[in-house]
Every structure is written in C-alpha cells, then in structure tokens.
C-alpha positions as a LaTeX table, in Angstrom:
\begin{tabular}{lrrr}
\hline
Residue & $x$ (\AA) & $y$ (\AA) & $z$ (\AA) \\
\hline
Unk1 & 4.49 & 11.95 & 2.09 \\
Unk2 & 4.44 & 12.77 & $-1.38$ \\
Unk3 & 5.03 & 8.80 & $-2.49$ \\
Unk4 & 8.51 & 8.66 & $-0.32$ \\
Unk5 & 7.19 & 5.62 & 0.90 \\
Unk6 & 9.51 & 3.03 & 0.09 \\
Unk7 & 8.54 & $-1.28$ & 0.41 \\
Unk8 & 11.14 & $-1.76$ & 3.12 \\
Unk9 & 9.96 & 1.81 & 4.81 \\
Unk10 & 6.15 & 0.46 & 4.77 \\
Unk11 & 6.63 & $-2.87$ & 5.61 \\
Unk12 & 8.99 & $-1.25$ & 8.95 \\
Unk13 & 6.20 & 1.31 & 9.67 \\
Unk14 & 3.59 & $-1.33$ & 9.59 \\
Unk15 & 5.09 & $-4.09$ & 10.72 \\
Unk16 & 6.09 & $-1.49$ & 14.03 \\
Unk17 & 2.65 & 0.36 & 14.33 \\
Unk18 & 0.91 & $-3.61$ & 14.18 \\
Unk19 & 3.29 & $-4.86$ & 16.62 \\
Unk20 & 2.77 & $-2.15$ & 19.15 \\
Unk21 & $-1.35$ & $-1.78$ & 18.26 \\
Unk22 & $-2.86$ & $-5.25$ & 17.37 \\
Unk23 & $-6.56$ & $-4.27$ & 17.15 \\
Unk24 & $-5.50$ & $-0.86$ & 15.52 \\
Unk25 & $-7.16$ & $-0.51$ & 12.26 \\
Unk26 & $-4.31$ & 0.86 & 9.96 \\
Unk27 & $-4.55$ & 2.93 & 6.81 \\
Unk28 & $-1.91$ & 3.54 & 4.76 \\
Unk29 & $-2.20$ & 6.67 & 2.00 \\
Unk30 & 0.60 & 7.44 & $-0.28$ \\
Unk31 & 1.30 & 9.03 & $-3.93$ \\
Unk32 & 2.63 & 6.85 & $-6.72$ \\
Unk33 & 5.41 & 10.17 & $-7.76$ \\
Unk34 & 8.58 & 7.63 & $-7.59$ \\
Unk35 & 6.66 & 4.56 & $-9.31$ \\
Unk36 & 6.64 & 1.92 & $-5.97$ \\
Unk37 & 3.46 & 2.85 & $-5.03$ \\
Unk38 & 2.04 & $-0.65$ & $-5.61$ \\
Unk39 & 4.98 & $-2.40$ & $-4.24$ \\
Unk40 & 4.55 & $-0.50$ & $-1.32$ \\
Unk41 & 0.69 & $-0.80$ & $-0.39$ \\
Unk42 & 1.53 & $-4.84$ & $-1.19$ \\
Unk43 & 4.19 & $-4.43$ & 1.51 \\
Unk44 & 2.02 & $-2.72$ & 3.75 \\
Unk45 & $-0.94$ & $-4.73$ & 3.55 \\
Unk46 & 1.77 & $-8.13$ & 4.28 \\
Unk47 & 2.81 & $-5.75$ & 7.28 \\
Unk48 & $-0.88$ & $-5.87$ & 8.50 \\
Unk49 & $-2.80$ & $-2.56$ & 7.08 \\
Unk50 & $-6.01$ & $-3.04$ & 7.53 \\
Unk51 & $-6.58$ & $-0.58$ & 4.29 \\
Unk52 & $-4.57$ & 0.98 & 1.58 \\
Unk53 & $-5.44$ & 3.64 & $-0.72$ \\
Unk54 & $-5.23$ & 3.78 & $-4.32$ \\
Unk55 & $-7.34$ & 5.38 & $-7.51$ \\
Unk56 & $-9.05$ & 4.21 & $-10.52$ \\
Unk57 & $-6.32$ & 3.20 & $-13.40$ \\
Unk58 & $-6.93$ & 6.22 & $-15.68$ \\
Unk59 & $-6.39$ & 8.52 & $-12.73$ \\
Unk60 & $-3.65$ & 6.87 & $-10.45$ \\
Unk61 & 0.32 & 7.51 & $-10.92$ \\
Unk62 & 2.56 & 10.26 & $-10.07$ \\
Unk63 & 0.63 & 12.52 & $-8.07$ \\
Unk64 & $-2.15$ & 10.37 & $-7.16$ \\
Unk65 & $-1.99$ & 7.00 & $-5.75$ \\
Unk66 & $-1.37$ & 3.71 & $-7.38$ \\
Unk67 & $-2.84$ & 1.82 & $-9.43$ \\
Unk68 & $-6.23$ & $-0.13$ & $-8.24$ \\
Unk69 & $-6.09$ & $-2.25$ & $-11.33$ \\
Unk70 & $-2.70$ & $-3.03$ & $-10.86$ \\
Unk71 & $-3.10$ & $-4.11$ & $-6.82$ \\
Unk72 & $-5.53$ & $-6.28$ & $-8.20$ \\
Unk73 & $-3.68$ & $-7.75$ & $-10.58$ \\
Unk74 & $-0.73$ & $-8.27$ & $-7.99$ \\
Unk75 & $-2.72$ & $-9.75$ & $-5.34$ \\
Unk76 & $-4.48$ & $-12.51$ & $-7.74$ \\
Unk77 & $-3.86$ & $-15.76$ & $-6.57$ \\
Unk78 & $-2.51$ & $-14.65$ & $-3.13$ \\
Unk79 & $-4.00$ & $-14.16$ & 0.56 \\
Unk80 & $-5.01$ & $-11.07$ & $-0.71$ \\
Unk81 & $-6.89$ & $-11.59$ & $-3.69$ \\
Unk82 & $-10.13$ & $-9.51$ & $-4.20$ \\
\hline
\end{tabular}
C-alpha cells in the first residue's frame, strides 16, 4: 500500500481481522514513504499482528519499510520488548 497505512487505519484493520480470526496468524507489510511506518507496525502489533515487517536501519525509510532499530527502540520496556 505504498506506506498509506496510517496508526488508526492499522490498529482498525487489525483490531477487525483479530476479532473476526483469533488463531489467524497476521502479518502486516508496509513502506515507511509518509514517515508513520513505526507508529503504525507499533499499532498493529497492540492490534494483535502476529508479525510486522521492517528493514535494517541503513536501508529502511521511504520506500522500504521502517526502521528495525527504531521498533526496537520503541518497544523497550514494553510488552513488546525484544
């Protein structure tokens, strides 16, 4: 979707697909072209995705996905936390 994936939009999607599909697995893939990638693979993975793409710092942004590094650095100290 070429990184239109907004927080609120992933958090809906997720949140809906979960609801509907408990023992789903759910992967979420988007680019990082608008700059809320990371906000919105931490929105999806509250949501319940199971996994979220993203791509080594020196070749994540725009285009590409987020930023691992920066997940990381997001989730520390959280549920999440790698």
């Amino acid at each position: 979707m070429a990184g239109l994936l907004t927080p609120a939009a992933a958090k809906m999607l997720v949140g809906a697909l979960r609801e509907q599909h408990p023992n789903t697995p759910i992967h979420v893939h988007t680019h990082d072209t608008p700059g809320t990638g990371i906000a919105s693979m931490i929105a999806a993975a509250e949501a319940g995705a199971d996994v979220v793409d993203v791509a080594i710092d020196a070749m994540s942004g725009m285009t590409s996905q987020p930023s691992m590094g920066a997940l990381v650095s997001m989730l520390a100290g959280t549920d999440a936390d790698t």
